[in-house]
C-alpha positions as CSV (number, residue, x, y, z in Angstrom):
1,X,136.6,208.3,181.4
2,X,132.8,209.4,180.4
3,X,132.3,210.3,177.1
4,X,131.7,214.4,176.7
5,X,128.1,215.3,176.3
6,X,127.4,217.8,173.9
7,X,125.1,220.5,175.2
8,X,121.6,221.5,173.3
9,X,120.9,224.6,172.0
10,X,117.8,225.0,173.9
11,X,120.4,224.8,177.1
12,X,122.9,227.2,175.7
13,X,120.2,229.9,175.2
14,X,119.7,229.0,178.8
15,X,122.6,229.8,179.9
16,X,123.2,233.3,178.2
17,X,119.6,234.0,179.2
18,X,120.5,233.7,183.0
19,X,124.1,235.2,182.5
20,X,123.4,238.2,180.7
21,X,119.9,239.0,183.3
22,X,118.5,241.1,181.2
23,X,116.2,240.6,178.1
24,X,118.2,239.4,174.9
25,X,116.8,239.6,171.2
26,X,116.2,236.4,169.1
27,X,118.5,238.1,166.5
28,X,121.6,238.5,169.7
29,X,121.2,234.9,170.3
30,X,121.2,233.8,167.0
31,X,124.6,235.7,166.3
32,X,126.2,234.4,169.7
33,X,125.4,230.8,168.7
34,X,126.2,231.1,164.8
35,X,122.3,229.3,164.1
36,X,119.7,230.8,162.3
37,X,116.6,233.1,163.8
38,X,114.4,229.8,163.0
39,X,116.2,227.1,165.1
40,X,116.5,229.7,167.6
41,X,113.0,230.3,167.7
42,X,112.3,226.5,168.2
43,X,114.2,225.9,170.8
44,X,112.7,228.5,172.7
45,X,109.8,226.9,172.0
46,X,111.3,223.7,173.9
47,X,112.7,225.8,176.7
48,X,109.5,227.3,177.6
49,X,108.1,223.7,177.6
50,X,110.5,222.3,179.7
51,X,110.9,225.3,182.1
52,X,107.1,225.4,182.6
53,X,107.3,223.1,185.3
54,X,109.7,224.9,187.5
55,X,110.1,228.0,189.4
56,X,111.7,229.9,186.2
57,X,109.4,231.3,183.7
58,X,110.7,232.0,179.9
59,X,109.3,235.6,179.3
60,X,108.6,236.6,175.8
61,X,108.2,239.8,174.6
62,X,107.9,240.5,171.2
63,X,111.3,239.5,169.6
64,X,113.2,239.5,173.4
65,X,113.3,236.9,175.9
66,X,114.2,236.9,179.3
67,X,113.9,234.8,182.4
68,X,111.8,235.2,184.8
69,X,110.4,233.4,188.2
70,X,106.9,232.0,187.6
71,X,103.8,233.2,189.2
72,X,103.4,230.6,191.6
73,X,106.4,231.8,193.8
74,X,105.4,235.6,193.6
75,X,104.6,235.7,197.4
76,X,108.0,234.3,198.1
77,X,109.5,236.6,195.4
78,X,108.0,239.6,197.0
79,X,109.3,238.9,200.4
80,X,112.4,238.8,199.5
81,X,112.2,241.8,197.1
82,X,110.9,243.5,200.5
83,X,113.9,242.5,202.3
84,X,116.3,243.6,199.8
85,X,114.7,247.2,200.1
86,X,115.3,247.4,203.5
87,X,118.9,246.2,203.4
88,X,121.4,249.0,202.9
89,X,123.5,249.5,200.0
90,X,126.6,247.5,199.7
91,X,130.1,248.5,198.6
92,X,129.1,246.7,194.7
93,X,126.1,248.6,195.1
94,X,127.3,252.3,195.6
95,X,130.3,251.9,193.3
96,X,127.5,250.9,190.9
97,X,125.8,253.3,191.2
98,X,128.4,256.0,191.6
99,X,129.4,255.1,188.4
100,X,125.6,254.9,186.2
101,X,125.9,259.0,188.4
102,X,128.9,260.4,187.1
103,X,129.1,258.5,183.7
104,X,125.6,258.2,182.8
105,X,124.0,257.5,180.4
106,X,126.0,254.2,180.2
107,X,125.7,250.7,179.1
108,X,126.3,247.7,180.8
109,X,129.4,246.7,178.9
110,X,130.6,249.7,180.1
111,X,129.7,249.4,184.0
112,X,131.3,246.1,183.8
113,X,134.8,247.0,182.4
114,X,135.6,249.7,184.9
115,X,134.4,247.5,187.6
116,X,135.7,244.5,186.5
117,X,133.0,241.8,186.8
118,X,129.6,241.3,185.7
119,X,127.1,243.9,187.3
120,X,123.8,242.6,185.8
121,X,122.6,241.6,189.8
122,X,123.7,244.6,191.1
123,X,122.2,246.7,188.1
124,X,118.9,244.4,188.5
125,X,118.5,245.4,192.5
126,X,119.2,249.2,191.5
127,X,116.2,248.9,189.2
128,X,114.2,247.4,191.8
129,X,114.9,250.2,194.4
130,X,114.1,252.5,191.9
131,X,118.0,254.4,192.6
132,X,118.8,253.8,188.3
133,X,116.3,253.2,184.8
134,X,117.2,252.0,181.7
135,X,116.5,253.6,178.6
136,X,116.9,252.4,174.7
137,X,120.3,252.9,173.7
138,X,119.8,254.7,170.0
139,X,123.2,254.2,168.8
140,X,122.6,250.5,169.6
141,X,119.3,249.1,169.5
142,X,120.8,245.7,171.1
143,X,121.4,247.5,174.3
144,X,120.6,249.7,177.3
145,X,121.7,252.7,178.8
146,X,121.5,253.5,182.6
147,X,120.8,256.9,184.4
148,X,120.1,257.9,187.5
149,X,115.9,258.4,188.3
150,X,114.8,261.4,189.4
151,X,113.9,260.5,192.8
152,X,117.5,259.3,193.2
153,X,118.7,263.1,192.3
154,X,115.7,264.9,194.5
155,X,116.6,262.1,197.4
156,X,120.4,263.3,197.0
157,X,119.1,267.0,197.2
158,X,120.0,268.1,194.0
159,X,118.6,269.0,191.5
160,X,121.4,268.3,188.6
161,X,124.2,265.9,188.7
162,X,126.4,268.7,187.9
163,X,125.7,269.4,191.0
164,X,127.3,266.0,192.6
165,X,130.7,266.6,194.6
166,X,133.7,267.3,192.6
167,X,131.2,266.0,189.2
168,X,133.6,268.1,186.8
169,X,136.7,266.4,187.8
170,X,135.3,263.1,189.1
171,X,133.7,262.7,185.2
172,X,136.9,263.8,183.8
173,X,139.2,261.4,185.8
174,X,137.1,258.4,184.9
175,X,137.4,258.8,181.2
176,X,141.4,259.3,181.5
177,X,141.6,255.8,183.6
178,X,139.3,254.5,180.9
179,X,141.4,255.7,178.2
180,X,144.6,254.8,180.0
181,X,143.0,251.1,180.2
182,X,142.0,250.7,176.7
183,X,145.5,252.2,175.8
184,X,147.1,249.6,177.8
185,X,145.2,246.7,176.3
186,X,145.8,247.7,172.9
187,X,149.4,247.9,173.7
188,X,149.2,243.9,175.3
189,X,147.3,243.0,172.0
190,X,149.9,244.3,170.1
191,X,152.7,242.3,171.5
192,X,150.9,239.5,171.4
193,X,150.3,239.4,168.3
């Protein structure tokens, strides 16, 4: 019968750093931990400190942090970035990326409640091979949005996404399951409540 230990901040922001994959604002983790900008911003000071011996880096960019792998393992990094590339695109991968095609510009959030689960590795290897971007979201300056690159549509032989297979109807059927889905789950809140 150990006595709970109570996790540090410092390890929280850890943890939401590495889930979320992407770069987070000071202001985003302040709000998901209910603690002011200021302790935020000294416990990031302590994860740097205590990561800087490892092979994770804390990257800092302004008011957005990230994790990253440090310098020292960039040969290793690379090879296995290499070997990614040349590994062909898995089921995750194309449903992915099927999706950021007809439904683009979309954020993450979205991506992950039609497929169900967390994308941000499979978004993360689409950025790599240079198949999706991000851009600024400018209704919501917390977020991304995800489109396909250009060389993804020339690649495809296109040269709009209008002019995917079926893109008209395919488009349309994914925002009626979407707004079947969100119908249904308002329905299950309201009995539940």
């Amino acid at each position: 019968m150990g006595v709970k230990q109570i996790m540090n901040l410092s390890s929280k922001i850890e943890s939401i750093l590495f889930f979320k994959g992407e770069a987070v604002s000071t202001k985003q983790l302040s709000d998901i931990l209910g603690v002011g900008k200021d302790e935020i911003e000294k416990n990031l000071v302590f994860l740097k400190e205590r990561l800087d011996d490892t092979g994770i880096r804390l990257v800092v960019n302004e008011d957005k942090v990230m994790l990253g792998t440090s310098p020292e393992t960039y040969e290793i990094i690379e090879k296995l970035r290499k070997e990614e590339l040349s590994k062909d695109l898995g089921k995750a991968s194309l449903e992915t990326l099927s999706i950021v095609l007809y439904r683009g510009p979309i954020r993450k959030s979205e991506i992950d409640y039609i497929r169900g689960v967390n994308s941000a590795t499979i978004l993360r290897s689409l950025l790599v091979r240079g198949l999706i971007e991000k851009k600024n979201d400018e209704k919501n300056q917390r977020s991304f949005l995800y489109i396909p690159t250009l060389e993804l549509i020339s690649f495809l032989g296109i040269s709009s996404l209008e002019e995917l297979p079926e893109f008209g109807k395919v488009k349309k059927e994914m925002e009626i399951k979407e707004e079947e889905k969100v119908g249904d789950e308002n329905d299950e809140n309201e009995v539940s409540e």
